[in-house]
C-alpha positions, 0 to 999 in steps of 0.5 A: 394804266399798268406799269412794269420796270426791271428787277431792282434790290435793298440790304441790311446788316447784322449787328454783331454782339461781342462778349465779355470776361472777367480776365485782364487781357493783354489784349484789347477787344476792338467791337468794329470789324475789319476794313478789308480791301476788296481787292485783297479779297477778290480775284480781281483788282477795281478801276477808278471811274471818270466822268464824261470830262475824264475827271476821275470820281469816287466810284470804282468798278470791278475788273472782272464785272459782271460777278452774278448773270446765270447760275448755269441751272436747268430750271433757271437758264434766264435770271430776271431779278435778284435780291441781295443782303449783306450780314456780318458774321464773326465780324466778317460780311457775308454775302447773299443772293436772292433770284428769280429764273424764268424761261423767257424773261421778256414774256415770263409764263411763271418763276421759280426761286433760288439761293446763292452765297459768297464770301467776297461779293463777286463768286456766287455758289447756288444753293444745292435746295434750289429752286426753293419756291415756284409760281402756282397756276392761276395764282395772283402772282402767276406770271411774274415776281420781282421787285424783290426787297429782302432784311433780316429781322432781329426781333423775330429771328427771321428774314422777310421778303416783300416783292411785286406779283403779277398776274397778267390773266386777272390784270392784277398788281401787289404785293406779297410777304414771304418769311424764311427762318434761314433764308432757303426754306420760304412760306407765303404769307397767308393774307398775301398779297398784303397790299393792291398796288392797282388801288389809289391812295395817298392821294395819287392816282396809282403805284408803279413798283416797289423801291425798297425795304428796311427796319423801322427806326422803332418797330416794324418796316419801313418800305418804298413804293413808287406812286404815279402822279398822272397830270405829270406821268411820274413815279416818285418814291413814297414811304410805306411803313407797316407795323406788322407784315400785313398791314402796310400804310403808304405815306402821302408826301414824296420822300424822293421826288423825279428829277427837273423836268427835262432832266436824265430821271425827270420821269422818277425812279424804278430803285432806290438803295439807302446806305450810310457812311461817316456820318453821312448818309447817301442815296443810290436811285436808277432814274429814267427818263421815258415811258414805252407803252407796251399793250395796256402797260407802260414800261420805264427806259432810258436807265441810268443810277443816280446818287443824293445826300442827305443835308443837315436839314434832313432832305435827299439833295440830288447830284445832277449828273447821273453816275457813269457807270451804264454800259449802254448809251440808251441807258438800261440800268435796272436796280442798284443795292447799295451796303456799307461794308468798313470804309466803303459801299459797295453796290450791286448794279443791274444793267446790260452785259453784252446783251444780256441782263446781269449783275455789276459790282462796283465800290462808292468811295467817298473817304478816299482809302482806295489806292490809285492800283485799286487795292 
């Protein structure tokens, strides 16, 4: 059985290196960047979010959502799956994004790619070199690329994608490297795809998609794929680390996995974002809850985020009420990509906007610094 689920996205920041002199200032240099209010920097103001009870929770969503759904280009009337990073330049975040445009996002016959920026999170300039790849017939990922994780590497002074190829007329799955030193101009990796998501491994009987992708604590990358128990019918979230951008090694414990059963996200995860705050660090997951089969494949629904912390034994500890936020009852969130930026974390959500896929900006704010008007 195959499997598909909606776009999903990661990030990472830059550390920023500060010089030093020799003088005796009278001044002091202070290494940590600015907490800027997002509202300062926005054009709108931010909403606290209540539960289903009224009770007002630590999420606040943007007044003007959607902030990302088309970028008004003839060669991408459809977005169908985005990217995003976060970098700090001169102390400053700097925001980038990642997308596919297709023709017909419910039966893509190819993709091409593009590049957009902002200063603020919300107001996207594409790139003036776009689209900056295309799909090549006949190639393994032909028809589709999503699933999208994109980091910049310090080490090799480079950005590295990875994403989900697919092509529907050789019935194959995997995943595929891309490399860019400045993130426009992107090269394939010449062993693509690097790793055959039809295959079991790990002691699972298949994967679903990718989740995620960040450094590794030491070398290399750590990623997340979704691997499929069928006794169960599940995909929950598996680290897949690699030391180099050709070899990836899947691990065979479940970092992350689905729900209880009969919970909202008791089928597993389609993405998962890792930020950390104060100390604390917190998971941010689209769940779902169903299956629809579709031919030879199976398709999640029934959508929503969820959040976990992780305990001072080191295991995610999940909240069970999913995050209130879906714009649709039947839940048809698709990604969440979740970074921290001063005192806060801000998240990009994918999800239905009157009827059409787009990009939602919300901020976790578990530190209390947002003001009752959303400043």
């Amino acid at each position: 059985m195959r499997y598909t689920a909606p776009v999903r996205a990661a990030l990472l920041p830059v550390l920023v290196l500060v010089g030093f002199t020799a003088c005796t200032p009278d001044y002091a240099l202070n290494g940590k960047a600015p907490d800027v209010d997002p509202a300062d920097v926005t054009d709108c103001g931010f909403t606290q979010v209540v539960d289903g009870d009224g009770v007002a929770t630590n999420f606040w969503s943007y007044d003007c959502n959607p902030v990302f759904t088309t970028t008004g280009e003839d060669w991408a009337p459809t977005i169908d799956n985005s990217a995003f990073l976060v970098t700090d330049v001169l102390g400053h975040p700097f925001y980038q994004l990642w997308y596919t445009g297709v023709e017909n996002s419910s039966n893509p016959t190819g993709w091409k790619l593009g590049y957009a920026v902002s200063a603020e999170g919300t107001d996207w300039v594409p790139s003036g070199d776009n689209p900056l790849l295309s799909s090549i017939d006949g190639d393994w990922d032909a028809s589709s690329m999503d699933a999208m994780q994109v980091v910049w590497d310090p080490d090799t002074s480079q950005y590295v994608m990875i994403y989900q190829g697919l092509n529907y007329d050789q019935n194959n799955l995997a995943i595929g490297v891309l490399s860019s030193p400045d993130g426009v101009a992107w090269s394939r990796l010449p062993q693509n795809p690097v790793y055959d998501l039809m295959q079991p491994a790990a002691g699972l009987d298949g994967w679903c998609w990718p989740l995620g992708l960040d450094l590794g604590p030491v070398a290399g990358y750590t990623g997340y794929l979704a691997g499929y128990d069928a006794r169960a019918n599940t995909c929950s979230a598996y680290q897949l680390n690699a030391s180099d951008l050709t070899s990836w090694t899947p691990s065979n414990t479940s970092v992350f996995p689905p729900g209880a059963n009969g919970a909202w996200d008791d089928k597993g995860q389609v993405s998962l974002s890792i930020a950390s705050l104060d100390g604390s660090d917190y998971l941010f997951y689209v769940g779902f809850g169903d299956w629809q089969t579709q031919g030879q494949y199976q398709q999640s629904q029934h959508q929503f985020l969820g959040m976990a912390e992780k305990n001072a034994n080191g295991n995610w500890e999940r909240r069970p009420a999913a995050v209130p936020i879906n714009n649709t009852s039947e839940g048809e969130i698709g990604a969440v990509a979740a970074r921290t930026v001063g005192s806060r974390i801000h998240l990009w959500v994918n999800d239905n906007w009157d009827g059409q896929t787009a990009v939602g900006y919300f901020i976790y704010d578990p530190l209390g610094t947002m003001a009752g008007d959303g400043q």
